[in-house]
C-alpha positions as CSV (number, residue, x, y, z in Angstrom):
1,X,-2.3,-13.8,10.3
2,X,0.8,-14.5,11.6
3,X,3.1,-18.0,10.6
4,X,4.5,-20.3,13.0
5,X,7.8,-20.9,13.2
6,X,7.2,-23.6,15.0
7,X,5.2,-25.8,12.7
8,X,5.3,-23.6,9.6
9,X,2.7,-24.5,6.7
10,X,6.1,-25.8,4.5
11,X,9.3,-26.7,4.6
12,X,11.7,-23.5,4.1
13,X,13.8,-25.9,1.6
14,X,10.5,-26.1,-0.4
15,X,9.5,-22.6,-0.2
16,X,13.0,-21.4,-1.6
17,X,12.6,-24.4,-3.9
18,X,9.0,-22.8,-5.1
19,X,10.0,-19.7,-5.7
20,X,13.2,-20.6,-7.8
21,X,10.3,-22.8,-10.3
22,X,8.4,-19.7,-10.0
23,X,8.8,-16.8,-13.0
24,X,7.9,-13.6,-12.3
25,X,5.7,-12.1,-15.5
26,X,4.0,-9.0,-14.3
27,X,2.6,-7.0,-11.4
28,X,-0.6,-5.3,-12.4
29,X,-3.5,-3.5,-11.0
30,X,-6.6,-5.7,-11.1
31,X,-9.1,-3.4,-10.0
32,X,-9.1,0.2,-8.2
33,X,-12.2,2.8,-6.9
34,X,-11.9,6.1,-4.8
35,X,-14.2,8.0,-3.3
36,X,-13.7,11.6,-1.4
37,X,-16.6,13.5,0.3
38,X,-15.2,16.7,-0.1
39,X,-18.5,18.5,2.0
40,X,-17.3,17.5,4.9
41,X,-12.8,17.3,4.2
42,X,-12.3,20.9,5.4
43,X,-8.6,19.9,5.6
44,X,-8.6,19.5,8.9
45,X,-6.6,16.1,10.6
46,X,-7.3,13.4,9.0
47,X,-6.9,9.8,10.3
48,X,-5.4,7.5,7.5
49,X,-5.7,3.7,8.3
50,X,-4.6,1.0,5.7
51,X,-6.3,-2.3,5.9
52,X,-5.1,-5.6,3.4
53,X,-6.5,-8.8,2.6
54,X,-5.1,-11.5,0.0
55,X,-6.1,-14.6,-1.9
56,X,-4.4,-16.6,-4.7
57,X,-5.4,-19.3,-7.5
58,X,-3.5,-21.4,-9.8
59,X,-3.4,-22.1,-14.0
60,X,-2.1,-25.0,-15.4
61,X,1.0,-23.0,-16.1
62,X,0.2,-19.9,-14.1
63,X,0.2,-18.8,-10.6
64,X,-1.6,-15.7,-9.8
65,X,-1.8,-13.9,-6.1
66,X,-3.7,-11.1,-5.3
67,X,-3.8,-8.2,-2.9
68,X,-6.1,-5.5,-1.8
69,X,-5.2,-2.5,0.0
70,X,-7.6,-0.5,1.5
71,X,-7.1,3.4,2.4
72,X,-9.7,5.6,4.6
73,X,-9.6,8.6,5.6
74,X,-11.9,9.9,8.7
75,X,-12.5,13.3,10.0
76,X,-14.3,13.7,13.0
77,X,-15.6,10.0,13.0
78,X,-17.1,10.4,9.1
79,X,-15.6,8.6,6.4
80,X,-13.9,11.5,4.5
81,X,-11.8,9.4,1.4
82,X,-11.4,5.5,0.8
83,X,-9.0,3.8,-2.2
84,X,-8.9,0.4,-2.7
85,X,-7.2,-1.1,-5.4
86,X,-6.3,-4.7,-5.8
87,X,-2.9,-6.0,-7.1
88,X,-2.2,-9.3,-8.9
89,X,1.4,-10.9,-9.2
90,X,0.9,-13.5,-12.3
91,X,4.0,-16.3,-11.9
92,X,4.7,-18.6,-14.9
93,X,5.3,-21.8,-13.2
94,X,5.2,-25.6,-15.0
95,X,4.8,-26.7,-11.8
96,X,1.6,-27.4,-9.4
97,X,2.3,-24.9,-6.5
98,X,2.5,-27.2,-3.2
99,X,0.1,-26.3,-0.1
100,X,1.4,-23.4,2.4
101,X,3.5,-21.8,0.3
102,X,0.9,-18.5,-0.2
103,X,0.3,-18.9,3.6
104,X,4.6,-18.2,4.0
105,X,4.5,-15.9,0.4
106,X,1.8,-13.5,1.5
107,X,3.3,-13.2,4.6
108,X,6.8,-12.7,3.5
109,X,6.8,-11.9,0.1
110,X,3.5,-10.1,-1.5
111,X,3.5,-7.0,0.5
112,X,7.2,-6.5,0.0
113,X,6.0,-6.9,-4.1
114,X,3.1,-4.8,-4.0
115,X,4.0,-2.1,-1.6
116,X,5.8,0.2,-4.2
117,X,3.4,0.1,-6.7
118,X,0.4,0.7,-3.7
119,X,2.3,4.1,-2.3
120,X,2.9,5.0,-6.5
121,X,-1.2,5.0,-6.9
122,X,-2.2,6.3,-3.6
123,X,0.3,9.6,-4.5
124,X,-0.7,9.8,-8.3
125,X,-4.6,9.0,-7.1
126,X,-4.7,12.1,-4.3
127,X,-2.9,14.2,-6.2
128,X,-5.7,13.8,-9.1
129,X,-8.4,14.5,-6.9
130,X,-7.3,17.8,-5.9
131,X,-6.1,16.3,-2.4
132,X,-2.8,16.7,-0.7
133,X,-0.4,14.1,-2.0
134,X,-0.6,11.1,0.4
135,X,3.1,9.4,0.9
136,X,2.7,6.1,2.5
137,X,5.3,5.3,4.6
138,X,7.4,1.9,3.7
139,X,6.9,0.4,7.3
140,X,3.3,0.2,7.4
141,X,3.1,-3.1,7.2
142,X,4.8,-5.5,9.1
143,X,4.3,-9.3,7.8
144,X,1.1,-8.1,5.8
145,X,-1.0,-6.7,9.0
146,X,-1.1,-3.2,9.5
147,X,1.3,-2.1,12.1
148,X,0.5,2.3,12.3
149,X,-2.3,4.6,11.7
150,X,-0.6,8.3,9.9
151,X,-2.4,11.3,11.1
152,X,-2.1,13.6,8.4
153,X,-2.5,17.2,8.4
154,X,-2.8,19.5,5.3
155,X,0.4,20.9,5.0
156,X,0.8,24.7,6.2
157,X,1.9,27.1,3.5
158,X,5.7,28.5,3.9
159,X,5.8,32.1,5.2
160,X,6.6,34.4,3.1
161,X,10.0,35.9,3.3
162,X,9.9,39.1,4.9
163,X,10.8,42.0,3.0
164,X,14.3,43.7,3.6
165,X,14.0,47.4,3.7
166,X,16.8,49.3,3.2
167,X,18.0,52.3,5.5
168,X,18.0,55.8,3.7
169,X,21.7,57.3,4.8
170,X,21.7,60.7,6.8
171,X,23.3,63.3,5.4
């Protein structure tokens, strides 16, 4: 969901106002499952989409967002792999958290957050299943809506060097 500009949710002063009151304590993962179907992953292409949706809730001195990405993988129209692991951002804050400010945050701010930590477990999670490690690409998301599919492609081996033969010298 995109923000107006024109009429945004909060004031920018307030916003930047928020976020000073707000104290980062930890980004964690909340929850995480993967699934592969490797009878039909033959490693042939495989379409990669990434999918997100967000909440948050409020403490009487905490302020905690959340995030969850979702990964599939589909060969040949069949579901082939899916992750989805959800992220939470806990802020100490003293303070209530005035309306619109997740509306500008998760627009702005959470992705930016969470986005390191997402392409972290989506390498360490492939490369535990056996898979080829997936490297998500920074720019996938543009102001928390997906923006690109990846079509990735098991990656061919390296030729071999060739072999240098020497020439025997006539005598």
């Amino acid at each position: 969901m995109a923000i107006s500009l024109e009429n945004p949710p909060i004031t920018p002063e307030l916003y930047l106002q928020t976020l000073e009151e707000l104290s980062l304590r930890a980004v964690c993962v909340d929850e995480i499952s993967a699934t592969c179907n490797r009878d039909i992953l033959d490693g042939g292409r495989t379409t990669i989409s990434i999918a997100s949706k967000n909440f948050a809730r409020q403490t009487p001195d905490e302020y905690h967002t959340y995030i969850t990405y979702q990964l599939t993988g589909v060969q040949d129209e069949v579901s082939v792999l899916k992750i989805e692991a959800t992220f939470c951002v806990i802020f100490d804050t003293m303070e209530r958290v005035p309306d619109g400010f997740f509306e500008v945050f998760s627009e702005s701010n959470l992705v930016l957050t969470t986005m390191p930590y997402f392409r972290e477990l989506i390498a360490s999670v492939t490369g535990r299943m056996e898979l080829p490690t997936l490297t998500i690409p920074y720019n996938i998301f543009s102001g928390g809506e997906p923006t690109s599919r990846e079509e990735l492609r098991e990656p061919n081996p390296p030729e071999p060097p060739a072999k240098k033969t020497r020439r025997k010298k006539d005598q």
